[in-house]
N, CA, C and O of each residue as an XYZ file, in Angstrom:
544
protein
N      61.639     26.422    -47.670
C      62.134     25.485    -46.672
C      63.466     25.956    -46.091
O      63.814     25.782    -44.923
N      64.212     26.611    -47.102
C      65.451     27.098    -46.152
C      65.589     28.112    -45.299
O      66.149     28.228    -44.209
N      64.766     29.073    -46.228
C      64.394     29.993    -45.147
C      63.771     29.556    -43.820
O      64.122     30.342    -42.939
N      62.918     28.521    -43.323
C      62.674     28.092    -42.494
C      63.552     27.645    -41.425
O      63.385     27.750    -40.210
N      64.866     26.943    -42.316
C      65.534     26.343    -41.551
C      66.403     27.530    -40.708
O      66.654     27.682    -39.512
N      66.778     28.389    -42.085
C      67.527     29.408    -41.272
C      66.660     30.326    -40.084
O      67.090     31.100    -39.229
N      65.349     29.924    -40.394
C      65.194     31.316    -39.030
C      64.774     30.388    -38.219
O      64.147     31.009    -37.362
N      64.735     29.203    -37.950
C      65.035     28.353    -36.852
C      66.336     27.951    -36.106
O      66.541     27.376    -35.038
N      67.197     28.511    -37.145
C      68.584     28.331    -36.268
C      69.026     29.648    -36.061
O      70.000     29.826    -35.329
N      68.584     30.390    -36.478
C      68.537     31.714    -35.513
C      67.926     32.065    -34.225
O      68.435     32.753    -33.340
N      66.704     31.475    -34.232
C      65.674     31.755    -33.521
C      66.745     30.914    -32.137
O      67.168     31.612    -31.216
N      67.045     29.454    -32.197
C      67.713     28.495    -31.967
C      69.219     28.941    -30.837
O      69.427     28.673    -29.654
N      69.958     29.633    -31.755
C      70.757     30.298    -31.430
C      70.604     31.435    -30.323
O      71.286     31.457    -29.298
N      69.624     32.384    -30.650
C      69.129     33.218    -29.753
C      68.638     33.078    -28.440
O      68.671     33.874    -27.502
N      68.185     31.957    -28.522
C      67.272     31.083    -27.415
C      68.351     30.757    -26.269
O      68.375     31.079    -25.081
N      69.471     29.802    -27.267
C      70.381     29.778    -26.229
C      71.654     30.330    -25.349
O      72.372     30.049    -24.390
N      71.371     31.507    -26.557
C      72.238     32.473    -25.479
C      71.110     33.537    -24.739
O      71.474     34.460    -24.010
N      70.090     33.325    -24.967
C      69.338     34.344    -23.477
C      69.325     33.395    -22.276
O      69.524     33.722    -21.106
N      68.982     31.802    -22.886
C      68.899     31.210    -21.587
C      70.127     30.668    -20.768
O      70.009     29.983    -19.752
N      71.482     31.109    -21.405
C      72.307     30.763    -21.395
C      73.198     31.838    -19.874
O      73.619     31.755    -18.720
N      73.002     32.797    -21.089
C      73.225     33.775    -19.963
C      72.015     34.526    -19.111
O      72.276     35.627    -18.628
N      70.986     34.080    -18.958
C      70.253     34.603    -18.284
C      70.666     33.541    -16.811
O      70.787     34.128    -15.735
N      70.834     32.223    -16.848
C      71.001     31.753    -15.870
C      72.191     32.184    -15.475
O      72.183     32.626    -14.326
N      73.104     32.207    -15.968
C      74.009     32.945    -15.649
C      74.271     34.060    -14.792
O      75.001     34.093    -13.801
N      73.474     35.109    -15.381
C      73.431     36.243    -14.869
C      72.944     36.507    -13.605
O      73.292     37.222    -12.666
N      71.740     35.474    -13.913
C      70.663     35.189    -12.407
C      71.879     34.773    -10.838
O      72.102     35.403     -9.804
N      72.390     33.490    -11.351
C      73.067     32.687    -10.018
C      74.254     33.065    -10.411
O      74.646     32.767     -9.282
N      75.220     33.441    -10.937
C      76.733     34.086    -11.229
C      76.868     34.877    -11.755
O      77.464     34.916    -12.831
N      76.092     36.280    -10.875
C      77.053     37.586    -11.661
C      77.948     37.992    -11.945
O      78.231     38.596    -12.979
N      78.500     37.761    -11.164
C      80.777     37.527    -11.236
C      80.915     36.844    -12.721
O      81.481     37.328    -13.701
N      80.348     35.783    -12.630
C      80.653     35.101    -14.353
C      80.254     36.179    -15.281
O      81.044     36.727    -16.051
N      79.167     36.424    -15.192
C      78.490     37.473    -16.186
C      79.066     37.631    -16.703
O      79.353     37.272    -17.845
N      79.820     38.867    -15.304
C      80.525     39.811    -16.199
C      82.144     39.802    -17.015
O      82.863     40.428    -17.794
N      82.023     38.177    -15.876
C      83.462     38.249    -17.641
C      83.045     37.532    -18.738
O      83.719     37.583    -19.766
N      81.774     36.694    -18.670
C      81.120     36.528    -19.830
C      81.214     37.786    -20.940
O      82.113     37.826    -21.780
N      80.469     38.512    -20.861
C      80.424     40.230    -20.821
C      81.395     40.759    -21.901
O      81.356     41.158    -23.065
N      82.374     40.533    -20.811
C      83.578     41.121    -20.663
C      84.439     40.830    -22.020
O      84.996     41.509    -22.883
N      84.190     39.114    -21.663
C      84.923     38.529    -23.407
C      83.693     38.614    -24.750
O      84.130     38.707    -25.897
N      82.673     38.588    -24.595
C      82.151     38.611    -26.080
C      81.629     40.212    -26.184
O      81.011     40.370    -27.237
N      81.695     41.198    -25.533
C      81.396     42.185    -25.761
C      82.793     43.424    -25.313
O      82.359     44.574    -25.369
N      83.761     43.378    -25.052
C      84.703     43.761    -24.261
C      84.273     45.044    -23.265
O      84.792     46.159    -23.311
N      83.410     44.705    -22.531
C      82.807     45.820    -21.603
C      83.878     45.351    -20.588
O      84.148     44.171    -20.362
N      84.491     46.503    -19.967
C      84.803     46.670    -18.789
C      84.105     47.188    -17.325
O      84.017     48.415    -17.370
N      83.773     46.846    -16.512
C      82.691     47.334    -15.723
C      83.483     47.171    -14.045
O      84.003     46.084    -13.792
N      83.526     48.295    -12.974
C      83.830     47.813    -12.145
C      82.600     46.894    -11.186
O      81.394     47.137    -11.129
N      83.234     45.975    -10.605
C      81.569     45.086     -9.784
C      81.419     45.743     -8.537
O      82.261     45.845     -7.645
N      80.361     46.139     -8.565
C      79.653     46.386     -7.341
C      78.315     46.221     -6.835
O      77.474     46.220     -7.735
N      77.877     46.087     -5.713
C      76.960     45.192     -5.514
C      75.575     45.583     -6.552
O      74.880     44.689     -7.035
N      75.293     47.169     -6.816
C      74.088     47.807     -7.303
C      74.634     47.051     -9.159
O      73.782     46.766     -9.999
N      75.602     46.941     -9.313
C      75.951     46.267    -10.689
C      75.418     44.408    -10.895
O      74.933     43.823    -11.864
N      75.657     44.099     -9.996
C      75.546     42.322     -9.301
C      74.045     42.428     -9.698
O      73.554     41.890    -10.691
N      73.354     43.226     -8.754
C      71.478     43.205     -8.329
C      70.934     43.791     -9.885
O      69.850     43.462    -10.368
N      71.725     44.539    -10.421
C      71.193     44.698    -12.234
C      71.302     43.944    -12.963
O      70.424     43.924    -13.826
N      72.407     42.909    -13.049
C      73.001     42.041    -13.440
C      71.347     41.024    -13.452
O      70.374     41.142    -14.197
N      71.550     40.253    -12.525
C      70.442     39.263    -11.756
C      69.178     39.784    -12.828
O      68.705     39.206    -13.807
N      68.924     40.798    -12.364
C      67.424     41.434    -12.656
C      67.478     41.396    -14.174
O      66.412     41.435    -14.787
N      68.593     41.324    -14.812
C      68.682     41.593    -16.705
C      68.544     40.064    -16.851
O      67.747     39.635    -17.685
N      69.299     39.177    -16.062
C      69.384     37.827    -16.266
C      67.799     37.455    -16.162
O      67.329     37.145    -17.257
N      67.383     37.440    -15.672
C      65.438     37.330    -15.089
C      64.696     37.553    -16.683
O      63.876     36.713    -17.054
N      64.987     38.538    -17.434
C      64.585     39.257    -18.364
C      64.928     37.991    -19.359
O      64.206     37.030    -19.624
N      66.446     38.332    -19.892
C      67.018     37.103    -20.502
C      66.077     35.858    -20.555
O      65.624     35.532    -21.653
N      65.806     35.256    -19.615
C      65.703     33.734    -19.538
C      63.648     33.568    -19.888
O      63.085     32.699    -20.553
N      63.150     34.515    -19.292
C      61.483     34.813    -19.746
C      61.603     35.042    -21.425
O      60.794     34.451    -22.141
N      62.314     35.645    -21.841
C      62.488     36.294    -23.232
C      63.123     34.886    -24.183
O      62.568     34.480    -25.204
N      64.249     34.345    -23.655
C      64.755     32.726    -23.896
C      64.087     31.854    -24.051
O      64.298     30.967    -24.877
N      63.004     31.921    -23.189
C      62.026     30.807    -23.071
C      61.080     31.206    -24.576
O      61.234     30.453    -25.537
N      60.263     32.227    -24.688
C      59.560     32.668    -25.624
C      60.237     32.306    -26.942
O      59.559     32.007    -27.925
N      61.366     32.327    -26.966
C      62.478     32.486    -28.310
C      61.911     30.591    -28.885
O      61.351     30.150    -29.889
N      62.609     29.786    -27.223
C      62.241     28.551    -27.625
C      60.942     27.998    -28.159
O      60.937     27.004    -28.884
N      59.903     28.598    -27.826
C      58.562     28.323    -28.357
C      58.974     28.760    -29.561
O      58.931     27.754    -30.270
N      59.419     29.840    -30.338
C      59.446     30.222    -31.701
C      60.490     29.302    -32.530
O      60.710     29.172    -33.735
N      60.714     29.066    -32.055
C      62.259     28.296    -32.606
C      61.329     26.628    -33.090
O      61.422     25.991    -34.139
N      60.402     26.312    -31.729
C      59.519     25.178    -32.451
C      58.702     25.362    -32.979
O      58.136     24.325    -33.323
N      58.111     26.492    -33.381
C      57.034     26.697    -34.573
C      56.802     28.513    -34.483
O      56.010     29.337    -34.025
N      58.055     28.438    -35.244
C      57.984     30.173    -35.830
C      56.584     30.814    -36.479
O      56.253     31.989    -36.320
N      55.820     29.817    -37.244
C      54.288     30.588    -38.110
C      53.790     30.705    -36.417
O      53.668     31.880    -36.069
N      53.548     29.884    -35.541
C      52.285     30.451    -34.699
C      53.187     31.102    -34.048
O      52.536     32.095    -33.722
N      54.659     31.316    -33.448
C      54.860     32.824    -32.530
C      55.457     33.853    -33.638
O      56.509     34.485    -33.540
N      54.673     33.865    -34.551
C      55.299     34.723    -35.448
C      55.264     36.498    -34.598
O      55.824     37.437    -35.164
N      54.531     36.697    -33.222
C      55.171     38.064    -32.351
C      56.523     37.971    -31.776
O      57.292     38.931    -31.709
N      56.816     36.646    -31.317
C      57.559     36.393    -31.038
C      59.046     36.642    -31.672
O      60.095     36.995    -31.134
N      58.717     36.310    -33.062
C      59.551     36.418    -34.274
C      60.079     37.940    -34.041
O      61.210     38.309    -33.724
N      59.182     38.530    -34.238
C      59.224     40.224    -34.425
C      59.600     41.505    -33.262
O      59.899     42.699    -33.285
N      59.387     40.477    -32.322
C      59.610     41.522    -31.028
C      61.075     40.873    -30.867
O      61.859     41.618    -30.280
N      61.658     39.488    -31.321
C      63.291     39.098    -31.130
C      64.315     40.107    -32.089
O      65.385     40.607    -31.741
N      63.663     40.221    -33.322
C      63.928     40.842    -34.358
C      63.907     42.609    -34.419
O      64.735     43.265    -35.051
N      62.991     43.078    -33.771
C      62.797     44.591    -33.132
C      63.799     44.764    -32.251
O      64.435     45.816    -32.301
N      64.239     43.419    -30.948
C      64.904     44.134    -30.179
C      66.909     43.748    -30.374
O      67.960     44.067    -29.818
N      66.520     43.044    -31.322
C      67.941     43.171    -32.246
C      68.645     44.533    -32.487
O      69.731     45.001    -32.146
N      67.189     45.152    -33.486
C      67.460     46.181    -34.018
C      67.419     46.910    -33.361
O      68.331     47.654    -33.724
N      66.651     47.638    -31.917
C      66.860     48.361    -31.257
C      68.042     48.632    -30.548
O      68.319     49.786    -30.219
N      69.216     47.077    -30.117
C      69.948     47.453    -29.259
C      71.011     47.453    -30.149
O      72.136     47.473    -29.652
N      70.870     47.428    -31.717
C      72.103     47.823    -32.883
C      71.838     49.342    -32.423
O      72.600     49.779    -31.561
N      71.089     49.969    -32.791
C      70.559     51.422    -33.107
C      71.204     51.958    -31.733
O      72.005     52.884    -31.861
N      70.923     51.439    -30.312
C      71.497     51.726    -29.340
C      73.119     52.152    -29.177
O      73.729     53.220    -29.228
N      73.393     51.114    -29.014
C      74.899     51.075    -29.585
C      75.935     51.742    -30.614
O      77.165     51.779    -30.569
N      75.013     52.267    -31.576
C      75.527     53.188    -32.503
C      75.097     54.688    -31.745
O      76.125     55.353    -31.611
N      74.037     55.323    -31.279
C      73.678     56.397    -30.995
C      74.354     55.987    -29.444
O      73.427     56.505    -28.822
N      75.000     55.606    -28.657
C      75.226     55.852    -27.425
C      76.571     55.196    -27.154
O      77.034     54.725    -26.115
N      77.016     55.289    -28.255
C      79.085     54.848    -28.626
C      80.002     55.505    -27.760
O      80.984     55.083    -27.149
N      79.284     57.026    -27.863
C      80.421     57.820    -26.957
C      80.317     57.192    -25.091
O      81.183     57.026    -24.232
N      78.695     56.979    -25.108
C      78.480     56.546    -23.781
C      78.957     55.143    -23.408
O      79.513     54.839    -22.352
N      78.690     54.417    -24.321
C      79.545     53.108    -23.839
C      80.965     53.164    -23.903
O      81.532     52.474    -23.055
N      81.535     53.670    -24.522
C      82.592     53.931    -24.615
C      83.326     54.670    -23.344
O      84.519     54.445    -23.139
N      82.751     55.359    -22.688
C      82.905     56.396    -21.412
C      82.677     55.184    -20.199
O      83.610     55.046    -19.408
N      81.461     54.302    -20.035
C      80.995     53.912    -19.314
C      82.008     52.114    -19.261
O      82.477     51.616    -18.237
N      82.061     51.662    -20.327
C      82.530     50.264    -20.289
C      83.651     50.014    -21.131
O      83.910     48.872    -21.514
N      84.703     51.549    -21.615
C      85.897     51.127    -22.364
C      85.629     50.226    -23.586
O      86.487     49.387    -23.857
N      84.485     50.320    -24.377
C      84.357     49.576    -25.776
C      84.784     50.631    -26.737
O      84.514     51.826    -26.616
N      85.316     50.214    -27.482
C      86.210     50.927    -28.447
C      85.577     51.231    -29.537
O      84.523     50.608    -29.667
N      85.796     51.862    -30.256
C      84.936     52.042    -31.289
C      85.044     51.111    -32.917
O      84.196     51.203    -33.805
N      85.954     50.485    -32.963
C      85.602     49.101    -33.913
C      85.045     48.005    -33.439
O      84.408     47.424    -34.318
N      85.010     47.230    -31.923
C      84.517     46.285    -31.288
C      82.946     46.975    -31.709
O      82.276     46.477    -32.614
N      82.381     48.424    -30.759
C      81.362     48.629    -31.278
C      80.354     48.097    -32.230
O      79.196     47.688    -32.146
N      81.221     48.256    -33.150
C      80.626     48.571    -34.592
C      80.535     47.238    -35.117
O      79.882     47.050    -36.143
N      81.045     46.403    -34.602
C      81.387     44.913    -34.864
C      79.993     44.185    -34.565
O      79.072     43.820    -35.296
N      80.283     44.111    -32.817
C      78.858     44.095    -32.069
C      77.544     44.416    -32.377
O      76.567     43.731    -32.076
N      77.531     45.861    -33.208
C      76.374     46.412    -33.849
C      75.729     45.727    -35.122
O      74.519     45.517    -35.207
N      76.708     45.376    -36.170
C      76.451     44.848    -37.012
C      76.220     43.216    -37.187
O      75.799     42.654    -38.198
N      76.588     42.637    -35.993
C      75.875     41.617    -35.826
C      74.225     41.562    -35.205
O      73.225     40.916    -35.519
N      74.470     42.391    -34.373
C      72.741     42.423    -34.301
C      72.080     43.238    -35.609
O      70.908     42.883    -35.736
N      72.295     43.772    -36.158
C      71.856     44.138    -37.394
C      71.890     42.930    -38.331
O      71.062     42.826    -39.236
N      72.796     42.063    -38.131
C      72.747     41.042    -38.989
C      71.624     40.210    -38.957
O      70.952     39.907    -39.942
N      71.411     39.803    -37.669
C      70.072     39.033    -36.485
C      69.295     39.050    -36.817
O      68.628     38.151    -37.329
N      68.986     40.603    -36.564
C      67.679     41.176    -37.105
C      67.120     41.071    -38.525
O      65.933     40.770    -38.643
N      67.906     41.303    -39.674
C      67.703     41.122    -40.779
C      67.691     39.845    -41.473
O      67.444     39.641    -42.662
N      67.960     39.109    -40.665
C      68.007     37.825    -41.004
C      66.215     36.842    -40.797
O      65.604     35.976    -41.423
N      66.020     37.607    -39.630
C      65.487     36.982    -38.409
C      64.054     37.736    -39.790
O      63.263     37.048    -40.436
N      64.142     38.701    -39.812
C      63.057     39.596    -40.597
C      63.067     39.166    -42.257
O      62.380     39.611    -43.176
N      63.880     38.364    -42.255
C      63.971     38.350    -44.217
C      62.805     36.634    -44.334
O      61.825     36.245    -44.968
N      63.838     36.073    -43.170
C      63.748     34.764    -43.064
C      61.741     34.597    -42.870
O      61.016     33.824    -43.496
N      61.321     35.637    -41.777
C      60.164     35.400    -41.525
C      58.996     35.528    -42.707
O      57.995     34.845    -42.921
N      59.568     36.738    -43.410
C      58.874     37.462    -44.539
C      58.294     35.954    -45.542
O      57.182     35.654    -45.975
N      59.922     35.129    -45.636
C      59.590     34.466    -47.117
C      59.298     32.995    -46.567
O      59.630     32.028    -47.253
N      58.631     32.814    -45.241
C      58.076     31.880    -44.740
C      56.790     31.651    -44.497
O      56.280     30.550    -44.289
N      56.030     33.143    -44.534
C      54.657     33.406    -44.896
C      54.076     32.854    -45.973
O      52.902     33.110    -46.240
């Protein structure tokens, strides 16, 4: 049962920051990016081809948000759902560690923020994956 609870308030959590900032991203790219800016310390200059990526990631976000929320109300039946939130945790930890020098070049993230950032989605993920395991 706790495990349940916890990967519902993960799931929960997740949900509302894709749909959070996906609307966001969608109708206030300008916000975005100091959204962005403060929980990830990316620096980015704005320009319009940045704005129209922005939008288009936000689009992504909020389809992906939505899915989260179906899992979040009954994790056993989107248990893909579960796994593809949990995969892409881990993918964009793994990212972030193998492409440090590049973010770092590209958006001024430093290399302890990094690692910070990283290990919370590593956290996500493992959580998100422990939680599902012992709910089966």
């Amino acid at each position: 049962m706790t495990a349940e609870i916890l990967l519902r308030g993960v799931l929960g959590l997740l949900a509302a920051y894709h749909l959070g900032m996906g609307l966001v991203s969608t109708f206030a790219p300008r916000a975005a990016a100091r959204i962005g800016g403060a929980l990830y310390a990316i620096e980015a200059a704005e320009t319009p081809q940045l704005r129209y990526g922005v939008r288009m990631l936000g689009l992504y976000a909020l389809a992906f948000g939505g899915l989260l929320v179906l899992a979040t109300m009954d994790p056993r039946r989107y248990v893909a759902v579960v796994v593809a939130a949990a995969a892409l945790q881990l993918a964009r930890a793994i990212a972030r560690l193998a492409l440090r020098r590049e973010l770092a070049e590209a958006f001024r993230i430093g290399g302890r923020r990094n690692a910070v950032n990283a290990a919370v989605l590593l956290a996500e993920a493992a959580t998100l994956a422990i939680c599902l395991v012992l709910t089966r």
